[in-house]
Structures are given as C-alpha cells and as structure tokens.
Residue frames as qw, qx, qy, qz and C-alpha x, y, z in Angstrom:
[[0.245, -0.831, 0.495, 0.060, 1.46, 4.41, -5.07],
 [0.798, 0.408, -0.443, -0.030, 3.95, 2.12, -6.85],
 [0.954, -0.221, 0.129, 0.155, 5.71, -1.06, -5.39],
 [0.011, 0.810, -0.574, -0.121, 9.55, -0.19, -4.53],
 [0.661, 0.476, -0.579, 0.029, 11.89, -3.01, -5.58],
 [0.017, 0.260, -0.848, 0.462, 13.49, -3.34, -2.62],
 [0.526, -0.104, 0.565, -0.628, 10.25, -4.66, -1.02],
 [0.888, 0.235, -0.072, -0.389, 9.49, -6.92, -3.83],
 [0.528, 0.328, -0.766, 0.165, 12.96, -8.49, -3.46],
 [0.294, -0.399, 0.640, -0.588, 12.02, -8.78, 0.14],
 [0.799, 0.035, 0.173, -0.575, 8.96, -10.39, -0.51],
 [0.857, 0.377, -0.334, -0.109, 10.33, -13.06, -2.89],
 [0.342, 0.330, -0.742, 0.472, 12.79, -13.95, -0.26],
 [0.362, -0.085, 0.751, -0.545, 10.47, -14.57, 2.50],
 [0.844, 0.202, 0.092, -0.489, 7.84, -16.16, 0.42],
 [0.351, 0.505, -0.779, -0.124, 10.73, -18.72, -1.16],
 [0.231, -0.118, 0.948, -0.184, 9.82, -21.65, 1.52],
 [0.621, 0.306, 0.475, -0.543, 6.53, -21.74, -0.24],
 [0.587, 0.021, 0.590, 0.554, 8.37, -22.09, -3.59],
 [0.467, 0.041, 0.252, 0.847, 8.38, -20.20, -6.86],
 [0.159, 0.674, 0.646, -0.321, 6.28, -17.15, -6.66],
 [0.347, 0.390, 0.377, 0.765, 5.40, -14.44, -9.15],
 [0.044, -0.529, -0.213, 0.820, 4.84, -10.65, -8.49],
 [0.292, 0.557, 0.689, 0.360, 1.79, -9.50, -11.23],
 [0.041, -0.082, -0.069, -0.993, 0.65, -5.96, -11.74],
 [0.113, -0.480, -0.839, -0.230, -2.62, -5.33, -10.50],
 [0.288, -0.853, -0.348, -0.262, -5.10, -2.26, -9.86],
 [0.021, -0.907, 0.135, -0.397, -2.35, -0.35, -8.88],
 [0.535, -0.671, 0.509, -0.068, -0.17, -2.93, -6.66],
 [0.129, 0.401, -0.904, -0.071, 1.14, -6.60, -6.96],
 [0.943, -0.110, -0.007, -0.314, -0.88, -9.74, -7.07],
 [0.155, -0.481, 0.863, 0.018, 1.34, -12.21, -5.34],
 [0.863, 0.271, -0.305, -0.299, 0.82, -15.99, -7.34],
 [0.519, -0.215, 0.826, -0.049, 2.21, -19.39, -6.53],
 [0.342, 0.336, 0.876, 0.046, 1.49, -21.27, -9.68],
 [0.089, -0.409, -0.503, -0.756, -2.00, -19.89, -11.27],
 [0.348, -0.648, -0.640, 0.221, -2.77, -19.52, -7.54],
 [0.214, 0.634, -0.027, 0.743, -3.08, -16.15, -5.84],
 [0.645, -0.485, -0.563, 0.177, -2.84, -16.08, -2.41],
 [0.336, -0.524, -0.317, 0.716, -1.62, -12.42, -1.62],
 [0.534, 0.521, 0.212, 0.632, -1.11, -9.06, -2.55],
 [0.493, -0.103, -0.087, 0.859, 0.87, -6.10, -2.31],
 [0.122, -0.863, -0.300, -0.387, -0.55, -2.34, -1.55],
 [0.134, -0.903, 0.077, -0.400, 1.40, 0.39, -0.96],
 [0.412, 0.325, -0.757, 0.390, 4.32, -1.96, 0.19],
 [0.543, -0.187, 0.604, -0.552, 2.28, -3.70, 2.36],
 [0.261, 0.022, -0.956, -0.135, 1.91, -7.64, 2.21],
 [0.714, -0.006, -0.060, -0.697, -1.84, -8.78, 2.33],
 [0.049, 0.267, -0.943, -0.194, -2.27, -12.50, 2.86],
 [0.457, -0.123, -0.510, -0.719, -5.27, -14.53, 1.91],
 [0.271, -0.116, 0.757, -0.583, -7.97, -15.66, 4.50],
 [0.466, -0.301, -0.628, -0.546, -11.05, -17.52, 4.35],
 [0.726, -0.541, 0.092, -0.414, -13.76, -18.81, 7.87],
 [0.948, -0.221, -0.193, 0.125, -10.52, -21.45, 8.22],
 [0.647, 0.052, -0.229, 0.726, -7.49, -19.11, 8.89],
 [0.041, 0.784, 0.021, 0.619, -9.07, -15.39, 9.48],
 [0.774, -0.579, -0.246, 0.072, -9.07, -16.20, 13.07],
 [0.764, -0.465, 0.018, 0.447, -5.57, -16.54, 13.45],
 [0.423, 0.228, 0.049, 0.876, -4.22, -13.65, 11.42],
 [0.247, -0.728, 0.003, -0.639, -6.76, -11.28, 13.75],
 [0.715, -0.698, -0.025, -0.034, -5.86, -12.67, 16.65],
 [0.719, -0.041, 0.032, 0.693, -1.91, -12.39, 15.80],
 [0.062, -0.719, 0.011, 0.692, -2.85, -8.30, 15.31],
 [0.101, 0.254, 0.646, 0.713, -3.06, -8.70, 11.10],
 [0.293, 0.568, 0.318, -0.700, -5.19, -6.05, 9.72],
 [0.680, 0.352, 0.635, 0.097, -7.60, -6.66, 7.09],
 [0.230, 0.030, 0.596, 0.769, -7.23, -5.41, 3.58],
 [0.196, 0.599, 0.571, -0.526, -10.04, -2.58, 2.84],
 [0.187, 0.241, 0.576, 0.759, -11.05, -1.66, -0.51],
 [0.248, -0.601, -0.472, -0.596, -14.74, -0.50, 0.06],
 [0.366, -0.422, 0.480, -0.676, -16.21, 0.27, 3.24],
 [0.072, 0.083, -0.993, 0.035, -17.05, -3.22, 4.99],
 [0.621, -0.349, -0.306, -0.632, -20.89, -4.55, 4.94],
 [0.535, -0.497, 0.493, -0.473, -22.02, -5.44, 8.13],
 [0.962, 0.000, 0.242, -0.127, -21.24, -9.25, 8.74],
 [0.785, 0.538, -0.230, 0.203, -18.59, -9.61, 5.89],
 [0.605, -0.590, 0.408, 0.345, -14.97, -10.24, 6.92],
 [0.259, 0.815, -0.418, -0.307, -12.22, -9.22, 4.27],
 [0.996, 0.038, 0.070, 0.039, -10.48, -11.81, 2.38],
 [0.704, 0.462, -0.262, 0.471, -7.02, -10.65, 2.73],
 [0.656, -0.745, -0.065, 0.103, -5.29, -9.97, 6.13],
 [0.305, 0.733, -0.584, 0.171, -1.44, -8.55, 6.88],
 [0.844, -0.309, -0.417, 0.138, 0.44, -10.77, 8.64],
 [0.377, -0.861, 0.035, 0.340, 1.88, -9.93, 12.55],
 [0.308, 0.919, -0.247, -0.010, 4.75, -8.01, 11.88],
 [0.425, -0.501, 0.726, 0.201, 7.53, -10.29, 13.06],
 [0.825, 0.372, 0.396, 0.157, 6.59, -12.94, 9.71],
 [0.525, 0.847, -0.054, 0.056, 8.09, -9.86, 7.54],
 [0.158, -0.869, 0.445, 0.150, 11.51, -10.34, 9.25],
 [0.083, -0.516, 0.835, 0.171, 12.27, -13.67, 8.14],
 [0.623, 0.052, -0.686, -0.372, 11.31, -16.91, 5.65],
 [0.263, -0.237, -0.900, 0.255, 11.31, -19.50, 8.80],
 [0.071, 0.285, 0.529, -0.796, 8.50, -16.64, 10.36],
 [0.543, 0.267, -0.127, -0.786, 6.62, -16.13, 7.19],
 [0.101, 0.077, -0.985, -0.120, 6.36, -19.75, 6.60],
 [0.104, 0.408, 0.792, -0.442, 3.31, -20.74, 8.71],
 [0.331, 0.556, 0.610, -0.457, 1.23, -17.94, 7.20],
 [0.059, 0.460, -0.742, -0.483, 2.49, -17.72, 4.15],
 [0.045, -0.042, -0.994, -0.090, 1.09, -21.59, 4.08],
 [0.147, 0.415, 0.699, -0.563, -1.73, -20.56, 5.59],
 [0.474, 0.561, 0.045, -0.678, -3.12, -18.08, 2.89],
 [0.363, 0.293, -0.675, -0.572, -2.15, -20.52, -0.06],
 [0.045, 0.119, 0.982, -0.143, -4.01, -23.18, 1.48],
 [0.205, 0.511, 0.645, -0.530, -6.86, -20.73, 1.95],
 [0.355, 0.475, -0.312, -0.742, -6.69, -19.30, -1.79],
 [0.031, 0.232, -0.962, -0.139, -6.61, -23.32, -2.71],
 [0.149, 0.276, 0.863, -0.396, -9.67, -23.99, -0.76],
 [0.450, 0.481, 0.109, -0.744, -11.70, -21.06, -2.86],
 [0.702, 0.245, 0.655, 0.134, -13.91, -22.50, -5.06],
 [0.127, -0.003, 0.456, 0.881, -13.50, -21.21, -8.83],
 [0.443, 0.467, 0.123, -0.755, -15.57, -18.63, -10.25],
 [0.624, 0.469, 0.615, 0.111, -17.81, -19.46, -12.90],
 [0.331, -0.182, 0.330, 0.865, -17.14, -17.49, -16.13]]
C-alpha cells in the first residue's frame, strides 16, 4: 500500500527535533534516515521506530507494537516498534523516542559486506 503525503509531511514535522531526516523508498514503504543512519520506517502509514535489548522495553511497555514481517522465532524480539500513540501528535512527544531509536540504530554494529 503506498505512503500518502500527508503522513510523510507529518512525519518530517515530528521527526524535525532530531534534525534533517530523509524519507527513502523501500520494499514497498519508507525507510526513515537521519544522515546514512536508519532508525525507522514507514508501513502502510504507520511509523516503526528502531529498538535494540537497550530501548525495546520501553516502547512495549508504553503499548508500541512490534513491526512483523515473518512470523516471529521463538526468543527473537523485532527490531522495530510503533511508538505510544500520543508521540504522533506532536515533535516535543516524539522527541524522547524518536532519540531513542536513533541512538539504538547508532548502537548496531555494521554489517560486514
């Protein structure tokens, strides 16, 4: 399903406190970028932010559901999480986790090629 406009202008307005971010085509949504980071991404106008074992915590215990591509193997925890739903009304609310997933895309080490 394709990414409406309006929701990518949204996005780029609440992601702004994190500074400039880019909206990428990918597999059928939006790969949100900071930089050459990636730290969200967009499906079906829904906003995915990145988790790792330092932040998943607190976007399941705020009610964020995870991002599901495959069915999940037992044990594994998704690496992309929504945030609660008040963050989407405003930049001072998406801040915090917003920060949170670029810190945790930061932290991943780099693949090997």
């Amino acid at each position: 399903m394709p990414i409406h406009p309006e929701f990518a202008d949204h996005l780029r307005e609440l992601l702004a406190d994190v500074g400039p971010i880019r909206l990428r085509p990918m597999f059928g949504g939006l790969g949100v970028y900071r930089d050459d980071c990636m730290f969200g991404l967009v499906m079906d106008d829904t906003l995915y932010l990145k988790t790792d074992p330092a932040s998943v915590d607190a976007f399941r215990d705020a009610g964020g559901e995870p991002f599901l591509y495959r069915p999940v193997r037992a044990g594994h925890v998704p690496g992309y999480w929504t945030p609660p739903a008040e963050a989407l009304e405003s930049a001072a609310a998406m801040r915090p986790w917003a920060r949170r997933a670029l810190e945790a895309a930061r932290r991943r080490p780099a693949r090997r090629r």
